[in-house]
VMD Tcl script that draws the C-alpha trace (Angstrom):
set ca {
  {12.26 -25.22 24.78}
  {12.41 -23.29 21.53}
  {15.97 -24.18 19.62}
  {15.72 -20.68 17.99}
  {17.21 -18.62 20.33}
  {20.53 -15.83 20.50}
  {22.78 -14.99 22.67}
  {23.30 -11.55 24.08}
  {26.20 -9.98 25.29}
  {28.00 -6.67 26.81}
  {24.66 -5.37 28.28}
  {24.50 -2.20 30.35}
  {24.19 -2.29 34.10}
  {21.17 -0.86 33.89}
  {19.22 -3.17 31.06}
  {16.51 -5.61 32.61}
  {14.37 -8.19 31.33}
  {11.98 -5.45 30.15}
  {14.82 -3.56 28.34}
  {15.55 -6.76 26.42}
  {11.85 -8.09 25.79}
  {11.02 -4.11 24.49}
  {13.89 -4.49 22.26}
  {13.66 -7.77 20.59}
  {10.02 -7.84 20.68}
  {11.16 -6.06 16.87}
  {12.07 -9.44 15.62}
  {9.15 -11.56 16.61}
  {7.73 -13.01 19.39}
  {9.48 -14.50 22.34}
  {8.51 -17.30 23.73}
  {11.62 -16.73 27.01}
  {14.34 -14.86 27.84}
  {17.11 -15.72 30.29}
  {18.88 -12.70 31.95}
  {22.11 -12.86 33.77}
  {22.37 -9.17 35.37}
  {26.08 -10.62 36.83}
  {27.39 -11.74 33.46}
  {25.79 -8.65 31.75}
  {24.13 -11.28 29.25}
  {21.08 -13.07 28.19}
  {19.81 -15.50 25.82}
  {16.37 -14.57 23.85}
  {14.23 -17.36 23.04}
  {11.81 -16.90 19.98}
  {8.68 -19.11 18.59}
  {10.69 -18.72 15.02}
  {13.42 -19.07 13.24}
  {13.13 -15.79 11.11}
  {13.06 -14.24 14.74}
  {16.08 -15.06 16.01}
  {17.82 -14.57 12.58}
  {16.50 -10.60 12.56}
  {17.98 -10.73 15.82}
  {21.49 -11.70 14.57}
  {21.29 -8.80 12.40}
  {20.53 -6.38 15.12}
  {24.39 -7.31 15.97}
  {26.61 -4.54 16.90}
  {22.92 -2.06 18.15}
  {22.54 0.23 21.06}
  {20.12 -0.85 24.11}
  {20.70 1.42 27.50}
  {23.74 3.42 25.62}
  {26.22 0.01 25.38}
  {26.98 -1.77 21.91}
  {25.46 -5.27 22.44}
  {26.80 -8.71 20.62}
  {23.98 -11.03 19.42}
  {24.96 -14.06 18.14}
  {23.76 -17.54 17.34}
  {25.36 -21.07 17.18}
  {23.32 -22.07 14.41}
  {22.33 -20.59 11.29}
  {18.62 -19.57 11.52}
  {17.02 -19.90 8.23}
  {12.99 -17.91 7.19}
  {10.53 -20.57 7.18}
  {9.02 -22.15 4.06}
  {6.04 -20.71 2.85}
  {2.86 -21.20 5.15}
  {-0.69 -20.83 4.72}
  {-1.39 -17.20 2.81}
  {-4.78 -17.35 4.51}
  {-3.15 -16.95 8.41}
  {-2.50 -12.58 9.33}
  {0.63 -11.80 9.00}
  {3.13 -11.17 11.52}
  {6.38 -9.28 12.65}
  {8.06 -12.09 10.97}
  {6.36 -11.40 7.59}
  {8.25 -7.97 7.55}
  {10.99 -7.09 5.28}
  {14.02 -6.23 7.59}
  {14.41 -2.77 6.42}
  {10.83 -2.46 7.28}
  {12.04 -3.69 10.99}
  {14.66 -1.46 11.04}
  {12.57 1.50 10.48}
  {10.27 0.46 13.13}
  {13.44 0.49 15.53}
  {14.87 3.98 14.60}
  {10.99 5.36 15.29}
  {10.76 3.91 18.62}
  {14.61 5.86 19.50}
  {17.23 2.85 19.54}
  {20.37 3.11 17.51}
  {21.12 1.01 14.47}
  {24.42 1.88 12.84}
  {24.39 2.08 8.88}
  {26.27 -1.21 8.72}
  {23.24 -3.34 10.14}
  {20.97 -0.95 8.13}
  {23.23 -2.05 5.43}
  {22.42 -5.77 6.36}
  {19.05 -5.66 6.49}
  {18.61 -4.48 3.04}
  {21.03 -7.35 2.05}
  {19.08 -9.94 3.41}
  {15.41 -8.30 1.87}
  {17.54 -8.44 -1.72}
  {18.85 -12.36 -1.15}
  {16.11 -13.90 0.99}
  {13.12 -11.57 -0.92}
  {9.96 -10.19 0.47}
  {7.41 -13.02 2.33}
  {4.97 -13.60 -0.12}
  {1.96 -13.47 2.65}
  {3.32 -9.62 3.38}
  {3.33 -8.89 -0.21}
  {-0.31 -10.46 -1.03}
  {-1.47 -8.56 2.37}
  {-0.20 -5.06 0.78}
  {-0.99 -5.65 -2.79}
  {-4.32 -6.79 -1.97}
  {-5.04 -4.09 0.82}
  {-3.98 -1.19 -2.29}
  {-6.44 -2.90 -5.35}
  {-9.09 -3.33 -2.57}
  {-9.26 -0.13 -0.77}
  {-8.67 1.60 -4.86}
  {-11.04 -0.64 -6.29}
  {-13.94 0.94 -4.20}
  {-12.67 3.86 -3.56}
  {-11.37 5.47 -7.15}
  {-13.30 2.41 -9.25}
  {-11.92 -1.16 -10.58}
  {-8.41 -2.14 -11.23}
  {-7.26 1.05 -9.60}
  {-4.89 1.41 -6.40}
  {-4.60 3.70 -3.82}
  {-0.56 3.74 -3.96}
  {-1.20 4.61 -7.56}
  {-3.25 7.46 -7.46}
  {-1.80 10.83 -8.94}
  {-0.91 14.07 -6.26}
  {-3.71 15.88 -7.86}
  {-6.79 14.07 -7.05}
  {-5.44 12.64 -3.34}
  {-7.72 15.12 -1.61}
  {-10.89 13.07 -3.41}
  {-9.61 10.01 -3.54}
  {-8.39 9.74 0.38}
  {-12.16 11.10 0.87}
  {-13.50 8.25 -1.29}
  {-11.50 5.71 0.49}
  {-12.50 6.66 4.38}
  {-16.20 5.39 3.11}
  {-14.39 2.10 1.92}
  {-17.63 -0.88 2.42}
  {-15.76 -1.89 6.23}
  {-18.30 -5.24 5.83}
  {-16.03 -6.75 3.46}
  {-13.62 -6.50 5.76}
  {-10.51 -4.43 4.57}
  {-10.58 -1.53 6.35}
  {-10.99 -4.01 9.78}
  {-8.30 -6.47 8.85}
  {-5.83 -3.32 7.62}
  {-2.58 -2.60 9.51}
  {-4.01 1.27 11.04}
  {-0.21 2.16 9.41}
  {-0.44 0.84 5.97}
  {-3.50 2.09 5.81}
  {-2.81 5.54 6.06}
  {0.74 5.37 4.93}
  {-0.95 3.90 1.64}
  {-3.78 6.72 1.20}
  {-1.28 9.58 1.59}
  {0.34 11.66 -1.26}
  {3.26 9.63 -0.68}
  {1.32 6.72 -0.49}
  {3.67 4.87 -4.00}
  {6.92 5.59 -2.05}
  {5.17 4.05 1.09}
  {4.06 0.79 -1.27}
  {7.12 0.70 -2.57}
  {9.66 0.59 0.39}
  {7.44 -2.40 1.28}
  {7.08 -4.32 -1.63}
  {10.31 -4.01 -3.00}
  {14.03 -5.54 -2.33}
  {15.25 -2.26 -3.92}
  {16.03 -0.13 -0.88}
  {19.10 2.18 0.41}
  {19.88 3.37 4.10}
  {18.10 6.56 3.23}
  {14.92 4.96 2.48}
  {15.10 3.68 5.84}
  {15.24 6.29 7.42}
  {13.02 8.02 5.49}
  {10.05 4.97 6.42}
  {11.59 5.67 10.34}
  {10.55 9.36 10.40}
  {7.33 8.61 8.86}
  {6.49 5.94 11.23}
  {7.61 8.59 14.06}
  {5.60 11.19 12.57}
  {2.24 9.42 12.26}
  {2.47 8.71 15.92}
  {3.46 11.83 16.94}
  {0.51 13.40 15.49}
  {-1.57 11.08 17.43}
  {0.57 11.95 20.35}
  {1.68 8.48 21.16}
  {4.40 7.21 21.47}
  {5.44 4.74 18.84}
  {4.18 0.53 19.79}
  {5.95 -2.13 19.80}
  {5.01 -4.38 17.25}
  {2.82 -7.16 19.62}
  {-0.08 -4.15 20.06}
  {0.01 -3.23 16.39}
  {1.32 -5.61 13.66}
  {-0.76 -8.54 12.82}
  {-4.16 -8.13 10.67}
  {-7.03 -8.83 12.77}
  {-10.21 -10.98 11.59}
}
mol new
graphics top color blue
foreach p $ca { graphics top sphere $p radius 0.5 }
foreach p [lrange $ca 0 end-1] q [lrange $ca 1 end] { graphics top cylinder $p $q radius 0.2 }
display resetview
């Protein structure tokens, strides 16, 4: 059995399994969860450590209307860096990038655990395989779309129209547009497509940017007139 697991506490009457797998499916994946309806508590069981230590954070949230405690006996540490050639993950996410995802989908994070998620992007940094994945996503899709060394997040207001037209007839053979989160993507090529870069590539956020990512994320669905996934249908790159 996994050793990276939480404990959760003060659930509402009415969460179930389901409640609690929809919710910390946010943090990574989970390999079991153990739900005591009587106790009002469970214990999440997760394939990583950076999983149950985004879970910690989400100490203090909202699921089903009740505040829930999530705590851990250990202290779950991010894993060391892995092979940059395996997709990337939920776990490859900066936390305020996790926390965003959670406001979209409706649940309740108070500014204090907003607070601590930006804390832990500045100490523990961004995973280097999510950075390359971004960085190499922009020069890629810019390269062929607007011409060498050049990146969509880069490109100026005025020429978005062309350049957004240019990049739809990216070369898919090679690859990028396939393997490309379908968010990124078009978070990337839109006029706000530096802010977008930025909020992911950099430790330099406030609770307002999160927010900010949050209705954007809730927007793009919206106009596809979904409802926002969680992260197991729509994170990792696909080959």
């Amino acid at each position: 059995m996994s050793a990276y697991n939480v404990q959760v506490s003060g659930l509402a009457p009415t969460t179930t399994e389901n409640h609690l797998h929809d919710f910390f499916t946010f943090c990574g994946k989970i390999t079991k969860i153990e739900h005591n309806p009587d106790s009002k508590s469970a214990v999440v069981h997760f394939e990583k450590a950076s999983a149950a230590k985004t879970a910690v954070m989400l100490n203090g949230g909202t699921l089903d209307g009740a505040t829930i405690s999530v705590t851990s006996d250990v202290e779950h540490k991010d894993e060391e860096a892995v092979d940059e050639s395996t997709p990337i993950d939920q776990t490859d996410k900066p936390r305020a990038g996790i926390a965003a995802e959670y406001i979209a989908r409706g649940y309740s994070l108070s500014d204090h655990i907003l607070q601590r998620a930006i804390e832990i992007d500045s100490k523990q940094g961004i995973s280097s395989r999510f950075l390359n994945y971004m960085k190499q996503f922009d020069k890629a899709a810019g390269s062929r779309a607007l011409g060498p060394d050049k990146t969509l997040s880069g490109k100026v207001q005025e020429t978005f129209s062309q350049a957004t037209s240019q990049a739809r007839s990216v070369d898919e053979q090679k690859g990028y547009t396939k393997v490309a989160h379908e968010y990124y993507s078009k978070a990337i090529s839109s006029p706000i497509g530096k802010q977008v870069f930025d909020f992911y590539t950099s430790t330099s956020k406030q609770i307002l940017d999160i927010h900010a990512e949050a209705r954007r994320i809730a927007d793009q669905h919206k106009a596809a007139n979904t409802t926002p996934p969680a992260p197991a249908a729509d994170t990792e790159t696909k080959a």
